[in-house]
N, C-alpha and C positions, 0 to 999 in steps of 0.2 A: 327633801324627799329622798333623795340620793341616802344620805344617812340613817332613812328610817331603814329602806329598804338592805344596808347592809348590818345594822343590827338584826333584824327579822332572820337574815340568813347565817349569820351567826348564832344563833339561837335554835335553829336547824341540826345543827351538830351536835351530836349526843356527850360530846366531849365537854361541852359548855351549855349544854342542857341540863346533865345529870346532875352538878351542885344546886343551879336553878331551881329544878325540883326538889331539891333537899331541904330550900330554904324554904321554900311555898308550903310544904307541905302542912308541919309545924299548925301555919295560916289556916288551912282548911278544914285539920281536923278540930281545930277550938269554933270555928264556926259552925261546924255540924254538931256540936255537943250542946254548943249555947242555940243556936236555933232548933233543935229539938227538942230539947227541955221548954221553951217558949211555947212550941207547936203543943205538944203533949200538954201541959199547962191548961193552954187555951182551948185543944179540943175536948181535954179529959174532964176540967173543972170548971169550965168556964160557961163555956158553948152549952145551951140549952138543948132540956131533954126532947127529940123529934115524938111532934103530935102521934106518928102515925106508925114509926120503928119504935121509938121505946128509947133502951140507951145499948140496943142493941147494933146499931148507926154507927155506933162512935169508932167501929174499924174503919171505916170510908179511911181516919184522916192518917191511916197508913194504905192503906187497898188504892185507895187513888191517888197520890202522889206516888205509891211504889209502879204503877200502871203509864201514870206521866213518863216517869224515868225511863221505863222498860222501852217505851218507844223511842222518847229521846236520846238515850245514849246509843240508842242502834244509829240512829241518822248521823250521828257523829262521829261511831265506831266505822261506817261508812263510807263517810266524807273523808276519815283521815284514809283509809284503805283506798278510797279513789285518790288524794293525793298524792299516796305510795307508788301508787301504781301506773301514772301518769306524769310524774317525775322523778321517777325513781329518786324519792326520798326514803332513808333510813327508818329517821324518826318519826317520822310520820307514821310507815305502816308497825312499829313498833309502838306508836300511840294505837291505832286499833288492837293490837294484840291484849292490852293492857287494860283496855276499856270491855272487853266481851267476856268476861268473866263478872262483873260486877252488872253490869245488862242484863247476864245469867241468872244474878241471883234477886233483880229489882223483876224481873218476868216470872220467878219462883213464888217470890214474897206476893207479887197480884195475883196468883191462880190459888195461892192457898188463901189470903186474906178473902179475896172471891168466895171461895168455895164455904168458907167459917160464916160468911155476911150471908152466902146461899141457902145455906139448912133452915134458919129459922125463917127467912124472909119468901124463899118458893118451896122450901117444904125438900130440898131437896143436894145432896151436893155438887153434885154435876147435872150439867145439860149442855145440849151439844148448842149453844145456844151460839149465833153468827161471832158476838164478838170474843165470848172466851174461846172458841175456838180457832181464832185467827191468834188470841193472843197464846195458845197452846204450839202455834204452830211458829210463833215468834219465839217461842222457847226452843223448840228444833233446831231453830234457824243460828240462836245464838250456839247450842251445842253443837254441831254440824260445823260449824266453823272452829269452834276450839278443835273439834276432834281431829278436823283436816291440819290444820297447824299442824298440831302434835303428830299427825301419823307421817310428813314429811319431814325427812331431815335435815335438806337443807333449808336455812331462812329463810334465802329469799324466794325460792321454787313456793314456800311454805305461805307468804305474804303475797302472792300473786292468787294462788290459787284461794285462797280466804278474802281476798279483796273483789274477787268472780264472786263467790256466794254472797259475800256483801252486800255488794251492789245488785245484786239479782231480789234477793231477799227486801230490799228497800221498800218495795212492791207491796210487801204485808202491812205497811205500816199504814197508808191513808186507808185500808179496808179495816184494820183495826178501829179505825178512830172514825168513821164511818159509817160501821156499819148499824148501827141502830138507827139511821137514818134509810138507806138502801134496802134494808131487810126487816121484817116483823122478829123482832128478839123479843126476850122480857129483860133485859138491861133497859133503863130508863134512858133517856137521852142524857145532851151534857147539862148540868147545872152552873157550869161554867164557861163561859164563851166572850168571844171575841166582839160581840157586835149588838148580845144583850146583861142587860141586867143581871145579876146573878139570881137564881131562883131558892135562895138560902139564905140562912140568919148569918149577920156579916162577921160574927164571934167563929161561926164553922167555916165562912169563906175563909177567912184572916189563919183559922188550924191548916187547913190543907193548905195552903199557899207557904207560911211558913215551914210545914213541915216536906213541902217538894223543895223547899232551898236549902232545908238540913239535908236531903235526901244527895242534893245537886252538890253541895260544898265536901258531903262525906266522898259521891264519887270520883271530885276532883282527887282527895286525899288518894283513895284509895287507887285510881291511877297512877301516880305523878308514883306514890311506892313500888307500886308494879313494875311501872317503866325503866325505874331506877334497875330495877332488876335485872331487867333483859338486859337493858343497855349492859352492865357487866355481864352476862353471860353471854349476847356475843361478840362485847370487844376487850374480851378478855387476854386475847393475844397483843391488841395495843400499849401502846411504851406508857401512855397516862394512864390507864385502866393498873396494871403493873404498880405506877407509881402510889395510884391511889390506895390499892388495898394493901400497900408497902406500910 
């Protein structure tokens, strides 16, 4: 036990994190290429045409795994900021920094796949409808947080105060995923849940499901690069950081 817990914190340090991430990464983005190809496959070609959409549907199996993501990586982008900010770890709030850019853009890709699924299906592109607008407001939340980083300039003044809106923000997320239950919206409810049967042909269950683990493996990639990032840009005065771009 003794040894796991001093690997863990070895692993802690961005010193012997950032090859870590070098090597992983590699790993993640071949997983997101081959489980997306798989996903696309199975939802484009596979998956039967809906009775009642048409094959006008077949965005769902980007719209809602991009929509999964959007909330997930906020709970994570989060947790590592509450981390940070509760032991003052480095890399920890340097893993949030890293993660709110790609939550940015997986909360982009739902309000626009949204809005493309919304024209022909309500007739319409927007409405202020409970859930896209909680997830509108999940996209503030992630920019609001970039924009604070960035308008501090020290780091770590920069990491407390982005780990405040984090944490504050966490709030949107069970009203996101709720709210077609709590409110009359015209969003359908889930067709995927915990505790029933799925309400879908298991060819579209199996596309979205896949393609939220291409979605999940792409953002690991697409962190662990980011982080690698920071990490040299702020220990770039350190004797290994030196070494290594030596």
């Amino acid at each position: 036990m003794k040894s796991h817990h001093i690997r863990s914190f070895h692993f802690a340090s961005p010193a012997t994190f950032y090859p870590l991430a070098g090597r992983l990464q590699p790993l993640f983005i071949s997983l997101a290429l081959v489980l997306a190809a798989i996903g696309l496959w199975i939802g484009l070609v596979i998956a039967p045409t809906d009775a009642q959409q048409g094959e006008g549907y077949r965005i769902i199996f980007v719209h809602v795994p991009a929509s999964w993501m959007s909330m997930f990586i906020y709970c994570v982008m989060a947790f590592w900021a509450a981390v940070g900010l509760a032991f003052n770890i480095r890399l920890a709030a340097m893993m949030a920094s890293a993660l709110a850019p790609t939550g940015a853009l997986f909360t982009a890709l739902s309000l626009l796949t949204g809005s493309l699924w919304g024209k022909p299906m309500w007739g319409t592109w927007w409405v202020w409808d409970a859930r896209l607008t909680s997830e509108l407001i999940l996209f503030f939340l992630y920019l609001g947080f970039l924009a604070l980083q960035a308008a501090i300039d020290d780091p770590r003044r920069a990491d407390k105060a982005g780990a405040i809106v984090a944490l504050v923000g966490v709030v949107n997320v069970p009203i996101i995923y709720f709210s077609v239950r709590w409110w009359n919206t015209l969003h359908q409810g889930a067709s995927v849940s915990m505790t029933k049967s799925p309400s879908m042909a298991h060819t579209m269950l199996w596309a979205m499901l896949v393609m939220a683990l291409a979605f999940w493996m792409y953002s690991i990639a697409v962190a662990l690069a980011r982080v690698r990032n920071i990490i040299l840009e702020r220990e770039r005065q350190t004797e290994w950081v030196r070494h290594a771009m030596a």
